[in-house]
Backbone as CSV, one residue per row, in Angstrom:
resi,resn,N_x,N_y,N_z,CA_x,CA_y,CA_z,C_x,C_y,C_z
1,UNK,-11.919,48.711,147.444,-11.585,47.496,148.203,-10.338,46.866,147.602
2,UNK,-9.377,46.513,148.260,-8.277,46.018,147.611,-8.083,44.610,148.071
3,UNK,-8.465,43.409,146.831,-8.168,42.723,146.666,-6.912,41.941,147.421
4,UNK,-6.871,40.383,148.088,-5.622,39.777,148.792,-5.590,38.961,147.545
5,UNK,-4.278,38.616,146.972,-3.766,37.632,146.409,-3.987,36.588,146.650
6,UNK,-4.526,35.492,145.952,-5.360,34.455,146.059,-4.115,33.479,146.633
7,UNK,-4.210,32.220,147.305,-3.192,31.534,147.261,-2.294,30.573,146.399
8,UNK,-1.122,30.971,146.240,-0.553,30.165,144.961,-0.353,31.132,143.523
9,UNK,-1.286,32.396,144.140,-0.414,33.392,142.896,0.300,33.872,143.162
10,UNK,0.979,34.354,141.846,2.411,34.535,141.148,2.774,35.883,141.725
11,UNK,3.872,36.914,141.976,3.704,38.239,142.100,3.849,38.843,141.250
12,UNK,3.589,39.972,140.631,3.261,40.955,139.641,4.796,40.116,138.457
13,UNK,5.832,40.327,139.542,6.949,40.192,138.619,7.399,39.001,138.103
14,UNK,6.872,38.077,138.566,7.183,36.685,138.248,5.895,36.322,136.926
15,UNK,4.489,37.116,137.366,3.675,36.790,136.087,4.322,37.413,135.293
16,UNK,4.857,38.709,134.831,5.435,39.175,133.542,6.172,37.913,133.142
17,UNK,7.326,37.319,133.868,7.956,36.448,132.979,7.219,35.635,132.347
18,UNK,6.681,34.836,133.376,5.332,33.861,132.923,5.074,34.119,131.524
19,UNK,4.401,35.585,131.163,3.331,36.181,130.591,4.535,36.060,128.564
20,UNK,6.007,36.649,128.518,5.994,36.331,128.230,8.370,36.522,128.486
21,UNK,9.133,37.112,127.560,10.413,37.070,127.735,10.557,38.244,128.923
22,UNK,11.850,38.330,129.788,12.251,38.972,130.496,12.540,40.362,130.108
23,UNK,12.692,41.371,130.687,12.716,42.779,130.109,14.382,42.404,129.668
24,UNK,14.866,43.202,129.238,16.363,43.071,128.819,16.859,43.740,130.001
25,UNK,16.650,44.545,130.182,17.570,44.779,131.829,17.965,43.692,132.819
26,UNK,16.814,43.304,133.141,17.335,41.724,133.960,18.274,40.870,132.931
27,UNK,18.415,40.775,131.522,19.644,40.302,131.175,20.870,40.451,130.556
28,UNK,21.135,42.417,131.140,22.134,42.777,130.623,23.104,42.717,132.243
29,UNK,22.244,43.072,133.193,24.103,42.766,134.423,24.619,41.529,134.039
30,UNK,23.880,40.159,134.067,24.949,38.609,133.968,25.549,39.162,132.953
31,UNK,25.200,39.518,132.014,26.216,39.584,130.008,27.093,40.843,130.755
32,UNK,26.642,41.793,131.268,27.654,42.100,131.346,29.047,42.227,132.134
33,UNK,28.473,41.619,133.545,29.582,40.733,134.185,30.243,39.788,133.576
34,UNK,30.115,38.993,132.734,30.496,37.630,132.019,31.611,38.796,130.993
35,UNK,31.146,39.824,130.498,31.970,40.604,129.463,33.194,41.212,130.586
36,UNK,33.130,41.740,131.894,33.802,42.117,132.486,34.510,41.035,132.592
37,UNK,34.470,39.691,133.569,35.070,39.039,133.862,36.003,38.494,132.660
38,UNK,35.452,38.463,131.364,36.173,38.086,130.096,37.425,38.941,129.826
39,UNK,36.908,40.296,130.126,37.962,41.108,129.952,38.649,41.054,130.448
40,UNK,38.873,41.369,132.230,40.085,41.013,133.247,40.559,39.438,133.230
41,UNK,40.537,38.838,132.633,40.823,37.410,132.361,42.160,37.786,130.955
42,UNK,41.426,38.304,130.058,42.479,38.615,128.704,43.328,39.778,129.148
43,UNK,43.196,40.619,130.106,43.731,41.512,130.509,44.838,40.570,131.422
44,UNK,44.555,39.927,132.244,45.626,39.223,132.846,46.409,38.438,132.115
45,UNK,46.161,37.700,131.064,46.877,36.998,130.340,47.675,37.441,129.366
46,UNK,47.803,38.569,129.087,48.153,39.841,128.437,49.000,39.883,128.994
47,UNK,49.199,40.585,130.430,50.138,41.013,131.341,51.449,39.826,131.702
48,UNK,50.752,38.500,131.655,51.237,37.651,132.464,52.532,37.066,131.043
49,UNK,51.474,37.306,129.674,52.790,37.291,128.665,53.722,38.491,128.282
50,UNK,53.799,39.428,128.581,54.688,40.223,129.017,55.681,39.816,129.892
51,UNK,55.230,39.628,131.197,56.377,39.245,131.797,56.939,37.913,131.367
52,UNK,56.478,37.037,130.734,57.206,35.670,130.243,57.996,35.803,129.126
53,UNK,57.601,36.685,128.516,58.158,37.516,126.975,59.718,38.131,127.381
54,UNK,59.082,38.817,128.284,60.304,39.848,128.730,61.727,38.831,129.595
55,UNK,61.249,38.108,130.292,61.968,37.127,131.099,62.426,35.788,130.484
56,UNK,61.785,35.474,129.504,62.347,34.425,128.831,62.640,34.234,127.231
57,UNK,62.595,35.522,126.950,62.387,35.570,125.247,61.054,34.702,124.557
58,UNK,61.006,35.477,123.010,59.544,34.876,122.906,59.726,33.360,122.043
59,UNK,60.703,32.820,122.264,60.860,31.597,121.300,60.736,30.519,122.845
60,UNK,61.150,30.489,123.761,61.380,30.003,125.148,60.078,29.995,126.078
61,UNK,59.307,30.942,125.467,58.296,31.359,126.303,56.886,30.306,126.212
62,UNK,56.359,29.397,126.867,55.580,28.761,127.040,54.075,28.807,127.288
63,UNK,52.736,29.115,126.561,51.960,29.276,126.903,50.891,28.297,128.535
64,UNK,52.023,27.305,128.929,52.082,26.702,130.257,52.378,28.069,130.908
65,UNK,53.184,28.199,131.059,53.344,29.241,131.791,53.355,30.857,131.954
66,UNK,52.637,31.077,130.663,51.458,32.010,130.645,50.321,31.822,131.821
67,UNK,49.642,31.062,131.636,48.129,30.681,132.067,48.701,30.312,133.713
68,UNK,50.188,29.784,133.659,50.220,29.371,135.274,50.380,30.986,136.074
69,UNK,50.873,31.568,135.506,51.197,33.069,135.687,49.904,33.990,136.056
70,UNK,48.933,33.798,134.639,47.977,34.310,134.706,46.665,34.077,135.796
71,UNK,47.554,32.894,136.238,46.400,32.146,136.806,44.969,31.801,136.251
72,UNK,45.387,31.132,135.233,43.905,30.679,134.680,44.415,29.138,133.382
73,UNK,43.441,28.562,133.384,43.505,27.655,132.654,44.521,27.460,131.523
74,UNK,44.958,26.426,130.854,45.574,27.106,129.262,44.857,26.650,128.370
75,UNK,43.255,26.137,128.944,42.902,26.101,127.815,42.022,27.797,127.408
76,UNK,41.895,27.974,128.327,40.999,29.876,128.540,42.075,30.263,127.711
77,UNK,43.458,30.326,127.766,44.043,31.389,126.326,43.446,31.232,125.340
78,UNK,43.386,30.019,125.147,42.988,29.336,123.279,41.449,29.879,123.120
79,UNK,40.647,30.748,124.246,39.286,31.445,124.121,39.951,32.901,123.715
80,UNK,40.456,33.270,124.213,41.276,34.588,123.692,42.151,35.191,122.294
81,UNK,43.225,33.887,122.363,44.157,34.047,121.476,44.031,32.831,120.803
82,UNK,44.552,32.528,119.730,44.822,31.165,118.446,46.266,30.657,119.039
83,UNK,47.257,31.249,118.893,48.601,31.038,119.674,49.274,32.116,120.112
84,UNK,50.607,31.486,120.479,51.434,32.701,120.986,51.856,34.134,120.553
85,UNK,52.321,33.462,118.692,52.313,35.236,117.970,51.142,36.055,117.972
86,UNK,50.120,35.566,117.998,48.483,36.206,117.992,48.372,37.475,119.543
87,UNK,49.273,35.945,120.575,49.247,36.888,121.799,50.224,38.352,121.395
88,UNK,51.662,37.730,121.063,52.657,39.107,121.272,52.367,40.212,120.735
89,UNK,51.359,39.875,119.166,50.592,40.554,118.128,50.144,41.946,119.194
90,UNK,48.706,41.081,119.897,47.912,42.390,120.832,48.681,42.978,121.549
91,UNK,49.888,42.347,122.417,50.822,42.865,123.576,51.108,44.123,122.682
92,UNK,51.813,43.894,121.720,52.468,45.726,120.626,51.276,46.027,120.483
93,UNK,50.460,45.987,120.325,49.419,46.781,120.139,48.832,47.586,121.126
94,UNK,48.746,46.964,122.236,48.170,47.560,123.847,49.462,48.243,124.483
95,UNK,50.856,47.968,124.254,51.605,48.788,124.905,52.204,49.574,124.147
96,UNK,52.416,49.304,122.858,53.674,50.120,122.093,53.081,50.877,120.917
97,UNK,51.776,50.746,120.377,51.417,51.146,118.943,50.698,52.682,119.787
98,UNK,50.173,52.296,120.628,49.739,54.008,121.111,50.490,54.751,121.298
99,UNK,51.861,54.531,121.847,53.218,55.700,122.245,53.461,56.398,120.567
100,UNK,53.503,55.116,119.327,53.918,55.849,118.016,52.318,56.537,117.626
101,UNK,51.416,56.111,117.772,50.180,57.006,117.493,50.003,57.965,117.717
102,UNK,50.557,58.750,118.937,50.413,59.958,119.161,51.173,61.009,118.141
103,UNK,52.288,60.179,117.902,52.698,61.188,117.086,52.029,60.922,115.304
104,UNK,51.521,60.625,114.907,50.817,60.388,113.826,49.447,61.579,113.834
105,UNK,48.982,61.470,114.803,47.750,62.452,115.256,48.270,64.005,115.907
106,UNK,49.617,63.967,115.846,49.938,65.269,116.190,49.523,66.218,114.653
107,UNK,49.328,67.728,115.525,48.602,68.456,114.661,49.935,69.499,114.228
108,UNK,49.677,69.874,112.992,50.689,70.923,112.470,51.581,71.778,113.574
109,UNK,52.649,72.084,113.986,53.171,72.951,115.204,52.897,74.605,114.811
110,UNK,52.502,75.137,116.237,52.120,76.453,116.057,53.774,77.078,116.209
111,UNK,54.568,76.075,116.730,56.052,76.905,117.204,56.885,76.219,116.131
112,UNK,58.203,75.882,116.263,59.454,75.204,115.358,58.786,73.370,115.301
113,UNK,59.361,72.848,114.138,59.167,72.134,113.937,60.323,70.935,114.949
114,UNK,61.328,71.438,115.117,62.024,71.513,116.248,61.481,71.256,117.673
115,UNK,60.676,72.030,118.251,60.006,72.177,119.248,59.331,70.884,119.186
116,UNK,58.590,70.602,118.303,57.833,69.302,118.157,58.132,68.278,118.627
117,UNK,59.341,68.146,116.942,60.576,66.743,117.796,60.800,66.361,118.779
118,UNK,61.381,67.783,119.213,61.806,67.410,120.359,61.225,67.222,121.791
119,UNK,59.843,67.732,121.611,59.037,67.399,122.533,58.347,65.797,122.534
120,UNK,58.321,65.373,121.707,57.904,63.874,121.497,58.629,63.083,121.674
121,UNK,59.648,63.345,121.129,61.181,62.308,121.182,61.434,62.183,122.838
122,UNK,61.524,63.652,123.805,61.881,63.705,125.015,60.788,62.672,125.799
123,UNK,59.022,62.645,125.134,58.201,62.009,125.778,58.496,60.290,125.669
124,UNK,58.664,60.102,124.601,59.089,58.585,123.733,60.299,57.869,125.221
125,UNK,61.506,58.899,124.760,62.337,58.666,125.156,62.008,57.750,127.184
126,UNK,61.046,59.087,127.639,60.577,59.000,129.069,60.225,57.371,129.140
127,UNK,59.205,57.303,128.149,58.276,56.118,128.188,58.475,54.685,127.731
128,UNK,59.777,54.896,127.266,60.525,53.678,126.646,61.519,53.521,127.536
129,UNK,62.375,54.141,127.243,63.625,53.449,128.063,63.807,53.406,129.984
130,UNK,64.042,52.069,130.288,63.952,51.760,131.684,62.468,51.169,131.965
131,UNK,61.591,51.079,131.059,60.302,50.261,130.906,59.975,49.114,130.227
132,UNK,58.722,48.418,130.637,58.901,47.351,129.604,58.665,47.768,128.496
133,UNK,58.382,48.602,127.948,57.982,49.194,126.320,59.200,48.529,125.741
134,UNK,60.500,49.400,126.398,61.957,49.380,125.957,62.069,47.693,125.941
135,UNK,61.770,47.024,127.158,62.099,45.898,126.982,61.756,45.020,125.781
136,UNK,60.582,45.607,125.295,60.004,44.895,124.284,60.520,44.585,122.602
137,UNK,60.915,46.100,122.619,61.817,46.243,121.613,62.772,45.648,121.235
138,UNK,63.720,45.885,122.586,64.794,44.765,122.821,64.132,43.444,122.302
139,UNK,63.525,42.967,122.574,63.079,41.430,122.481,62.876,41.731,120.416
140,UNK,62.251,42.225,120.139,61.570,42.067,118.767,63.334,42.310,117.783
141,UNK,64.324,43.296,118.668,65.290,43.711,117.731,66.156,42.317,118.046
142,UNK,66.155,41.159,118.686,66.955,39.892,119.249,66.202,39.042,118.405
143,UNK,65.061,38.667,118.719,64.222,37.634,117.603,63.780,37.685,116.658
144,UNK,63.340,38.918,116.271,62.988,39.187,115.265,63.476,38.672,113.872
145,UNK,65.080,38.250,113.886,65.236,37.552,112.141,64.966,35.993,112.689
146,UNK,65.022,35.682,113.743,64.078,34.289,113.885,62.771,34.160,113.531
147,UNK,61.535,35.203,114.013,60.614,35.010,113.958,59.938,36.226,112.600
148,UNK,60.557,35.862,111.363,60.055,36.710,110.398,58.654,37.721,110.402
149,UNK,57.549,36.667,111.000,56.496,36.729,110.685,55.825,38.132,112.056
150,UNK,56.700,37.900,113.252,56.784,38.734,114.152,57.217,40.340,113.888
151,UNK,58.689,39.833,113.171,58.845,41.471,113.162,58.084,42.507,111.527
152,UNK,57.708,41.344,110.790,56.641,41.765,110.032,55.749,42.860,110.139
153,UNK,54.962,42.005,111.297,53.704,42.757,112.056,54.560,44.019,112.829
154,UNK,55.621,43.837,113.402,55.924,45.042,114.191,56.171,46.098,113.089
155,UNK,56.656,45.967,112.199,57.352,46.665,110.957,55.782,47.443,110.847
156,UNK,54.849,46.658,110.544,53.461,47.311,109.720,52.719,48.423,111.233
157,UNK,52.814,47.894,112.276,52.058,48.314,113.287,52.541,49.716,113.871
158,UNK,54.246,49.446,113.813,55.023,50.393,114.654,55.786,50.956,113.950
159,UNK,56.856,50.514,113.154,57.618,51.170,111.975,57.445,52.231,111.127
160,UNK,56.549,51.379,110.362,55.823,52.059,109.527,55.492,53.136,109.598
161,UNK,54.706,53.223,110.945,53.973,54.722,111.135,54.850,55.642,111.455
162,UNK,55.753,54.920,112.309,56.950,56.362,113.125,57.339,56.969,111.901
163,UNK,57.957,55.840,110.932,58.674,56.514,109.785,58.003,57.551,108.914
164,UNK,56.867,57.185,108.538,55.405,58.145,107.661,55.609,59.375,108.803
165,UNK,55.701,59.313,109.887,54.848,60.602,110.587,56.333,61.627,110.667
166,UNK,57.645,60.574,110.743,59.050,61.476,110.931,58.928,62.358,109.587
167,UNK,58.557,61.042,108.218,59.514,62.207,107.628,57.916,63.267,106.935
168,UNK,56.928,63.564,107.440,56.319,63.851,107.075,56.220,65.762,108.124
169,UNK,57.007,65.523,109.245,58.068,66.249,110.171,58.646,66.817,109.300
170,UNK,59.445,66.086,108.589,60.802,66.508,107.863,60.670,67.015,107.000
171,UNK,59.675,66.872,105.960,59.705,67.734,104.502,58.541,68.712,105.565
172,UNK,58.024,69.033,106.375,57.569,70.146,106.919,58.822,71.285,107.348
173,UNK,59.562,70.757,108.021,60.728,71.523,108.000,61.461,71.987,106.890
174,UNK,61.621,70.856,105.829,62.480,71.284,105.055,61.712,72.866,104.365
175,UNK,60.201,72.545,104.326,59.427,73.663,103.472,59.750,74.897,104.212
176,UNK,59.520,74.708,105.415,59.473,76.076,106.354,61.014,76.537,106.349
177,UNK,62.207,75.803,105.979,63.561,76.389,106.107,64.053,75.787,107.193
178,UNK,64.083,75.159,108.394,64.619,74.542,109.312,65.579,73.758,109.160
179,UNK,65.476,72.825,108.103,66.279,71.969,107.469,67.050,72.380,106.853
180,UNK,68.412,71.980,106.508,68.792,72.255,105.180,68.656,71.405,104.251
181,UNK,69.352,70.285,104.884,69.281,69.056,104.239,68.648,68.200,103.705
182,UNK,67.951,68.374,102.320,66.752,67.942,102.034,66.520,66.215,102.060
183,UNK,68.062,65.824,101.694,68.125,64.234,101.690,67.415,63.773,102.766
184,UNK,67.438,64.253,103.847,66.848,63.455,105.003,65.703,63.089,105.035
185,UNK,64.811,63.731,104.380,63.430,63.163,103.714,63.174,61.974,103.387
186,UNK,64.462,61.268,102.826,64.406,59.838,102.493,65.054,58.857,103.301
187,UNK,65.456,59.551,104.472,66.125,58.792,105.849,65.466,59.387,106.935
188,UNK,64.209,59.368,106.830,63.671,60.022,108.069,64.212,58.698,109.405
189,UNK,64.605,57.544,109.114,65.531,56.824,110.172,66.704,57.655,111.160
190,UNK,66.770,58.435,110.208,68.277,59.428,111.391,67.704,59.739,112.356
191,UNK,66.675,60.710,111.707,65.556,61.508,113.300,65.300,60.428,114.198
192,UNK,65.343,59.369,114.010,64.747,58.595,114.872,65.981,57.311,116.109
193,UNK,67.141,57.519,114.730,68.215,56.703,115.784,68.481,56.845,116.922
194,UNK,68.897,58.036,117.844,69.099,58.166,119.000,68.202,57.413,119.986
195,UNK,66.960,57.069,119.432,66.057,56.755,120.574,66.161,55.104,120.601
196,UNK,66.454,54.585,119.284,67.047,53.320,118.548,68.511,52.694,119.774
197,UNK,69.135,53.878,119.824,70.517,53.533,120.144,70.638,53.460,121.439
198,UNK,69.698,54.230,122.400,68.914,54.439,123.965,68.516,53.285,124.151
199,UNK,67.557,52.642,123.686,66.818,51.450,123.763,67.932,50.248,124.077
200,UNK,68.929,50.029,123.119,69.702,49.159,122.975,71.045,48.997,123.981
201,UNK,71.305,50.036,123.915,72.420,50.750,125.317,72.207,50.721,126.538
202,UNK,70.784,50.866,126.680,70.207,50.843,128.221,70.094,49.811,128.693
203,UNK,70.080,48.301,127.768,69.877,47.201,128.271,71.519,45.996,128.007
204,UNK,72.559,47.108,126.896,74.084,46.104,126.929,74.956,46.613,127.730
205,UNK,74.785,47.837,127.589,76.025,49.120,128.076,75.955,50.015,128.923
206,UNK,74.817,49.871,129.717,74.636,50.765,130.748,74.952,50.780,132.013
207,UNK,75.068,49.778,132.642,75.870,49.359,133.673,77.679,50.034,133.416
208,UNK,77.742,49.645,131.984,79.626,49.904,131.925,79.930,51.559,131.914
209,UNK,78.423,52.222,130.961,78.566,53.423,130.770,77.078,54.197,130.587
210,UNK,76.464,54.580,131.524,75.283,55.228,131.834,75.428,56.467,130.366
211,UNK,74.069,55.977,129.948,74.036,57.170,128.672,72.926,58.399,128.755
212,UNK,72.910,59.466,128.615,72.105,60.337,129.200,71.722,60.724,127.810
213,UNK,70.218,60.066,127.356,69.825,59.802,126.475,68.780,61.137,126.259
214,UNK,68.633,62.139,126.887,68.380,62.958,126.844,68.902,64.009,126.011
215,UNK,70.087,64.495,126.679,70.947,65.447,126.014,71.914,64.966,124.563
216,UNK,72.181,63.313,124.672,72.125,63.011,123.032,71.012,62.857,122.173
217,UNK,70.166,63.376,122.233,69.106,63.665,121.574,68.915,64.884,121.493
218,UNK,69.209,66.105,122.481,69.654,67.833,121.903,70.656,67.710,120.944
219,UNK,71.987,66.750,121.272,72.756,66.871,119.890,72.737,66.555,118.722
220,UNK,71.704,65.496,118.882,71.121,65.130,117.394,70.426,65.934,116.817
221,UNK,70.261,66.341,117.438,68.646,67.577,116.919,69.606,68.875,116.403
222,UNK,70.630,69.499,117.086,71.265,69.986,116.541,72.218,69.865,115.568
223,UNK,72.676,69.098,115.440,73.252,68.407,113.674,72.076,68.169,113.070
224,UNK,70.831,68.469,113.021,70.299,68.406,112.019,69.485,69.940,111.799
225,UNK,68.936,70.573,112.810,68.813,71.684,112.845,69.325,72.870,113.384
226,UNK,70.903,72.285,113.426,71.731,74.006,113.758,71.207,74.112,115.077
227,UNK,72.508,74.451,115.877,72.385,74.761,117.416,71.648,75.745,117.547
228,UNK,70.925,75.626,118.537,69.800,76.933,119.322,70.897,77.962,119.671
229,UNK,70.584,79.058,119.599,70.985,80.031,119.415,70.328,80.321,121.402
230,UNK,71.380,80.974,122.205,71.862,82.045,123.170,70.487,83.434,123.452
231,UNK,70.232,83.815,124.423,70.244,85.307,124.393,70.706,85.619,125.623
């Protein structure tokens, strides 16, 4: 015989609560909508200082008009970030510290050490210049002796590593014979100027004189490792 629910009782699922806390499933979608929505919120405000960064330099740049950009409060940054360097801090971090990471995590080359270079440098090159990556740079190589404390962090985040992973390239070459030049070990900066000089050119001198930042980067590569050889 099956029993009718008396009037005024509870249904199965409403006595559990009653009875005693909610299963955690019923309170992981709100947490985790609230975590989504948190995210695309810092994700927009992220973006929105980029473009204020990029368009107005970062000394000019107003966290007003961040948040008007972002469309969201200004007091919601100050849930995100402490201030503005805190913001530009994550910006290199989310756009620019992964492009030098890859090459840090590159694995020994099965071909020329050459081949390597120049396969990374050509990718770098792609992904920087004519982007905001490039733009960014620009900005840190302009403010940067203003804002000490800025190009600090870029120095430790981004510098640093390119330089460790170039010349760590370089005395690989030098071991294998590629090199001659052993000094360069202690200027692993050379390997890296052309892409330095791309960056900077593309945004003073390019209009006057388009630089094909490509193929000066085969010639660099060859003053340092002897022209490729013909068959």
């Amino acid at each position: 015989m099956i029993r009718k629910p008396t009037k005024g009782a509870l249904p199965p699922a409403a006595r559990a609560s009653a009875k005693g806390p909610v299963p955690a499933r019923s309170e992981e979608a709100p947490a985790s909508n609230r975590a989504r929505r948190a995210a695309e919120r810092r994700a927009a405000i992220v973006e929105a200082a980029m473009e204020e960064f990029i368009a107005r330099g970062f000394a000019a740049t107003r966290l007003d008009d961040i948040a008007k950009r972002a469309g969201v409060a200004k007091g919601t940054i100050y849930l995100h970030f402490k201030d503005k360097e805190s913001m530009f801090e994550e910006l290199v971090r989310i756009v620019i510290v992964p492009v030098v990471a890859r090459l840090a995590t590159l694995p020994p080359p099965a071909g020329s050490v050459r081949d390597l270079i120049e396969a990374f440098a050509g990718n770098f090159l792609k992904e920087v210049i004519g982007t905001r990556r490039g733009d960014l740079v620009r900005l840190i190589v302009a403010e940067g002796p203003r804002f000490p404390s800025v190009a600090d962090f870029y120095y430790r985040e981004v510098v640093s590593r390119g330089i460790a992973a170039m010349r760590a390239l370089i005395e690989l070459g030098i071991a294998r014979g590629e090199i001659r030049q052993k000094d360069l070990a202690r200027y692993p900066q050379i390997l890296v100027a052309p892409a330095m000089i791309a960056v900077i050119w593309q945004s003073l001198f390019a209009r006057h004189a388009p630089l094909d930042a490509q193929e000066m980067l085969r010639v660099h590569l060859d003053l340092i490792f002897g022209e490729r050889r013909t068959t």
